[in-house]
N, C-alpha and C positions, 0 to 999 in steps of 0.2 A: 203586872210585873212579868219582864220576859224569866223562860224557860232558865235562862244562866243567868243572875243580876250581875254578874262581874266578866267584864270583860278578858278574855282570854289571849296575857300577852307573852310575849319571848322573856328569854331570860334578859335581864339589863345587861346594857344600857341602852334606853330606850326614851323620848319624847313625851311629857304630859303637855297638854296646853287644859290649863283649870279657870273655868269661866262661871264668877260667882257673881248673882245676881237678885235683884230684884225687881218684879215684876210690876210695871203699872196699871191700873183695872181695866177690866174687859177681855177677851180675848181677842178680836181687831186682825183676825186670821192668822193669830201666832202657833196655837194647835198644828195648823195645816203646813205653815213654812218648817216649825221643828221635824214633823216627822219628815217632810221633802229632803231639808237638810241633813238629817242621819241616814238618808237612804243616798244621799250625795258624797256625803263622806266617807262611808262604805266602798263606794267605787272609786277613789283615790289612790295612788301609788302612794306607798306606805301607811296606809289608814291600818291598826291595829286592833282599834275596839273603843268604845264608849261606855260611860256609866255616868246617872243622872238621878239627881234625887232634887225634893219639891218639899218643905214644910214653911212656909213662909221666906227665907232665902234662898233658892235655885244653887246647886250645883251641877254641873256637866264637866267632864273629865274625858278627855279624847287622848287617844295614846298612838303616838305616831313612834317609826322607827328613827327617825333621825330629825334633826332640826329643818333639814332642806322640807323633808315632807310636811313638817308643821306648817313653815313659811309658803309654803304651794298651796294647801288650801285656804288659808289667811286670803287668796290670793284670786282664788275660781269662781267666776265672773256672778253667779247665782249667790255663794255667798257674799257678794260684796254688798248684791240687793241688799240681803236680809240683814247683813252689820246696818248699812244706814236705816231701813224699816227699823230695825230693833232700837237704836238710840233715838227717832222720831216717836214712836207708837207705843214699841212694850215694854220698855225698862226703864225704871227711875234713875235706877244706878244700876253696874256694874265694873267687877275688876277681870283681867286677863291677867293669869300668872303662865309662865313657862318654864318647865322644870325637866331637868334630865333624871329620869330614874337610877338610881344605883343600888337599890336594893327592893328585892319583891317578895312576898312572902304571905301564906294563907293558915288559916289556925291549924290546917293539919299539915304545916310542913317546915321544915326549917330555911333562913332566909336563905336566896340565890343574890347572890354578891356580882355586880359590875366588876368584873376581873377580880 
């Protein structure tokens, strides 16, 4: 588990893209493209932070500043690899939702309001 398990974002309003999945058996170098991929996404113009959790459904949570920046890595040539790898090789299923934050908030602090 890293150092911070929550990604540390700006105050809203601000970009989720939430990619819920499930995984098909083996691992078929999925291990090695996920971390590739967060260390990809990291170096993107507006990439803000990530968070991922694993108990038999997959969530991943990436938080961009604006929709243009979400639709720009949708879009960077390595990830486009790994989408069609991923629907050929390591996922059963999967949804992509895309959501605008409007409120953010931590158990020790009161919510930050989108305007």
């Amino acid at each position: 588990m890293p150092d911070q398990p929550f990604a540390d974002t700006p105050p809203p309003p601000y970009v989720a893209v939430i990619f819920t999945s499930i995984r098909a058996d083996g691992d078929h170098g999925y291990a090695a493209m996920a971390a590739s991929m967060e260390r990809l996404a990291r170096e993107q113009p507006g990439f803000l932070g990530i968070e991922s959790a694993r108990d038999g459904v997959g969530i991943t949570v990436s938080y961009w500043a604006d929709q243009q920046a979400a639709r720009g890595w949708k879009q960077v040539a390595a990830h486009l690899v790994a989408q069609r790898r991923g629907r050929a090789t390591w996922y059963r299923d999967y949804r992509v939702r895309v959501a605008t934050v409007e409120r953010d908030y931590a158990m020790d602090s009161s919510p930050i309001d989108a305007g």
